[in-house]
Rosetta silent file (secondary structure, phi, psi, omega in degrees, C-alpha in Angstrom):
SEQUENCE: XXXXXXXXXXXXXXXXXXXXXXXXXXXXXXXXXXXXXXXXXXXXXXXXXXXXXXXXXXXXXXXXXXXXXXXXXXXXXXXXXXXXXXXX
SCORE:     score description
SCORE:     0.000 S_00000001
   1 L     0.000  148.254 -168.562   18.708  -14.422   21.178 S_00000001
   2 L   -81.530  166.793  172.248   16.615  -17.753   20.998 S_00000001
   3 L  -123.424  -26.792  177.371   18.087  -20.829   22.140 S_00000001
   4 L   -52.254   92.261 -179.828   15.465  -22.733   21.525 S_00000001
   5 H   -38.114  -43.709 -153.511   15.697  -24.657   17.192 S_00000001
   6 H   -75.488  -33.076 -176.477   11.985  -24.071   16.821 S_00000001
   7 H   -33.435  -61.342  154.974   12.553  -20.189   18.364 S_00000001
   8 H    -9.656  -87.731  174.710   15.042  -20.133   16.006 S_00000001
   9 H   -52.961  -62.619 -160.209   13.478  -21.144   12.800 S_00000001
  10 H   -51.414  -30.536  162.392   10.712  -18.954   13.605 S_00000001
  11 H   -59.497  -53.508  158.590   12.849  -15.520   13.750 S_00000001
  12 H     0.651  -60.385 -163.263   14.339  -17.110   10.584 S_00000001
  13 H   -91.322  -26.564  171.747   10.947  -17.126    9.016 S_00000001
  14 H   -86.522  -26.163  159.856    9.458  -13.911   10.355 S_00000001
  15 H   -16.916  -92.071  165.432   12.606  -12.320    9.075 S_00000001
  16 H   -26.329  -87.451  163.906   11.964  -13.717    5.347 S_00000001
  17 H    -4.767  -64.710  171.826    8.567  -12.083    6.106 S_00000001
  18 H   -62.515  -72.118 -146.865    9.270   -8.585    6.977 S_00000001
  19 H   -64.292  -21.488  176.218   11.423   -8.228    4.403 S_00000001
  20 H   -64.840  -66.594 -165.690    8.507   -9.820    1.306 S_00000001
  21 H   -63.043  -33.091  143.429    5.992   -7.921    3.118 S_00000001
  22 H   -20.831  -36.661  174.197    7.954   -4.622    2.963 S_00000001
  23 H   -78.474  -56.939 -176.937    8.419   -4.439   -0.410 S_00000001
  24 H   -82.194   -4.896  156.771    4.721   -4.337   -1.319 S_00000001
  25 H   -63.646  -25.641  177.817    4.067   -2.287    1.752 S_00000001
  26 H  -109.644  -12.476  163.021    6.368    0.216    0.582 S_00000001
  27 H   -76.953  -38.075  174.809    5.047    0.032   -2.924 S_00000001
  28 H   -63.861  -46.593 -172.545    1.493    0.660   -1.425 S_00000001
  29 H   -65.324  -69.000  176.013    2.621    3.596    0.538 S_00000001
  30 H   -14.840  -44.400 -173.990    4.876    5.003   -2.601 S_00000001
  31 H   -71.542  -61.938  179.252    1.824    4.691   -5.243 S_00000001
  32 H   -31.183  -65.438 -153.429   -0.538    6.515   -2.383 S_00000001
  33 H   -69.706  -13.153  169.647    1.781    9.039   -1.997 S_00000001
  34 H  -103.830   18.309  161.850    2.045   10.152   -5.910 S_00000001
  35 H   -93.414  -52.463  169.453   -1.432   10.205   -6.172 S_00000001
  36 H   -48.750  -41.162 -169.100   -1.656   12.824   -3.563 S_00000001
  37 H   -76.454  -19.425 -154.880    0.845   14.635   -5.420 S_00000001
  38 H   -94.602  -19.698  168.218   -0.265   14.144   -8.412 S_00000001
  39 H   -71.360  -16.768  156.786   -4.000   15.127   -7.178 S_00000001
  40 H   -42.493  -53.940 -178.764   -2.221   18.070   -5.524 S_00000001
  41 L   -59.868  -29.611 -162.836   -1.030   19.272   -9.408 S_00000001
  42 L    60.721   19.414  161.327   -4.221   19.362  -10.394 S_00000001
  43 L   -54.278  153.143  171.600   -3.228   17.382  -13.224 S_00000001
  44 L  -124.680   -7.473  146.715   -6.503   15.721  -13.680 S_00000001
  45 L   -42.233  -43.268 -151.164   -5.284   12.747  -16.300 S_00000001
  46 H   -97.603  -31.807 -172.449   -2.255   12.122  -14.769 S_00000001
  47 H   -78.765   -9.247 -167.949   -3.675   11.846  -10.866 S_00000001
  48 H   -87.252  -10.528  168.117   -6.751    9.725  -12.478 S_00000001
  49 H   -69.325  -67.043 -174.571   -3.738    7.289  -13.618 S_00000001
  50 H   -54.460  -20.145 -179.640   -1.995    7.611  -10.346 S_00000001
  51 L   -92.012  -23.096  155.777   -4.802    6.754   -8.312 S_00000001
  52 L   -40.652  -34.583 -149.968   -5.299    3.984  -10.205 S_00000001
  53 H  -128.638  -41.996 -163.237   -1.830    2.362   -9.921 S_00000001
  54 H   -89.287   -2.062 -176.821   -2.359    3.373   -5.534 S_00000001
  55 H  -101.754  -51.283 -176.216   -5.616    1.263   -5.660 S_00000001
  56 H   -35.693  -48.212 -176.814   -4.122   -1.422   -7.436 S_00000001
  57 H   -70.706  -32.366  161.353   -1.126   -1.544   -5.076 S_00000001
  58 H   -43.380  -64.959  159.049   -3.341   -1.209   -2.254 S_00000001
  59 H   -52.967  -53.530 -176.222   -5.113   -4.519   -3.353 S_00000001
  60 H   -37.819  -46.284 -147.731   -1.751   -6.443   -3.669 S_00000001
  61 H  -107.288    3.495 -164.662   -0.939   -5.793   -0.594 S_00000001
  62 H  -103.367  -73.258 -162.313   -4.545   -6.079    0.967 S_00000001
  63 L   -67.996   27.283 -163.307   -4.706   -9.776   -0.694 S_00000001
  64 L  -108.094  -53.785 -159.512   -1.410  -10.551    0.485 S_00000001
  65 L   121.219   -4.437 -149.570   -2.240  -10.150    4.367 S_00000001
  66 L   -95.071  -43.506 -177.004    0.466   -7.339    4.439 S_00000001
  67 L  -123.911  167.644  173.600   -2.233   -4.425    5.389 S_00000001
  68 L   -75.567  150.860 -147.259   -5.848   -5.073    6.523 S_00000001
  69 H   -72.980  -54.534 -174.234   -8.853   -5.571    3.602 S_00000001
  70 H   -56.782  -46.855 -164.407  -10.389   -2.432    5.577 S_00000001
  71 H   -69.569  -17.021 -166.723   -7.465   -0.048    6.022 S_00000001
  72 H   -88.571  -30.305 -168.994   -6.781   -0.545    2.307 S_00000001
  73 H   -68.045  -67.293  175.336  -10.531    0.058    1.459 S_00000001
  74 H   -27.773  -62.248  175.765  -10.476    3.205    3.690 S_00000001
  75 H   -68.996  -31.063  155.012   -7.445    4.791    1.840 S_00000001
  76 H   -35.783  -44.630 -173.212   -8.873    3.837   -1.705 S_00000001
  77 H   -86.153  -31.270  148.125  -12.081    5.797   -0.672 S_00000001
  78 H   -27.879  -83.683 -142.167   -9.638    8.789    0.855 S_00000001
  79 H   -71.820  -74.948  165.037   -7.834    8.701   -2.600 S_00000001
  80 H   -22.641  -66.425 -160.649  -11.284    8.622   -4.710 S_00000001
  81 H   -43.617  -80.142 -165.257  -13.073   11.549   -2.464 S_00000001
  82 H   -25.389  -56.096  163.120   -9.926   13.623   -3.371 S_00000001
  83 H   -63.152  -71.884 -164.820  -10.313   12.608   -7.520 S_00000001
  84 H   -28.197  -88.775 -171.014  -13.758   13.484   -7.180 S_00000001
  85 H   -27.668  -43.430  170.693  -13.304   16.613   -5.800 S_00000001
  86 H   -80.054  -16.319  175.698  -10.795   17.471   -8.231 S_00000001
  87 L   -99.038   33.934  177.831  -12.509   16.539  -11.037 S_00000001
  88 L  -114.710    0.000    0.000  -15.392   18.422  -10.458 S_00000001
């Protein structure tokens, strides 16, 4: 445990942190993961929706700071190959 006030505030403040950045980090995974499922179904409306709503969240959370601009492009283009494929 800090002893230190500034130590202090700052677990305070990285706290407050994890938990904002969590939420859209966990929205990001959550959308991703019902795209796969939904590209799994072979639905091909409902996964071109779903992938849709995982790119979106994927930006939120890329122009946030919460995951890196790359790692988010890289699963967007993962999630795309996959539509493609099925919708060919």
């Amino acid at each position: 445990m800090a002893n230190i006030q500034s130590a202090i505030k700052r677990n305070k403040q990285n706290e407050k942190r994890r938990l904002r950045n969590r939420v859209f980090r966990g929205q990001a995974r959550t959308s991703v993961k019902k795209a796969r499922v939904a590209i799994a179904s072979a639905e091909k409306e409902e996964a071109r929706v779903k992938v849709m709503d995982a790119v979106k969240a994927l930006d939120k959370a890329a122009s946030k700071g919460i995951i890196h601009k790359n790692n988010a492009a890289r699963r967007k283009s993962r999630l795309m190959k996959q539509l493609v494929a099925l919708e060919k």
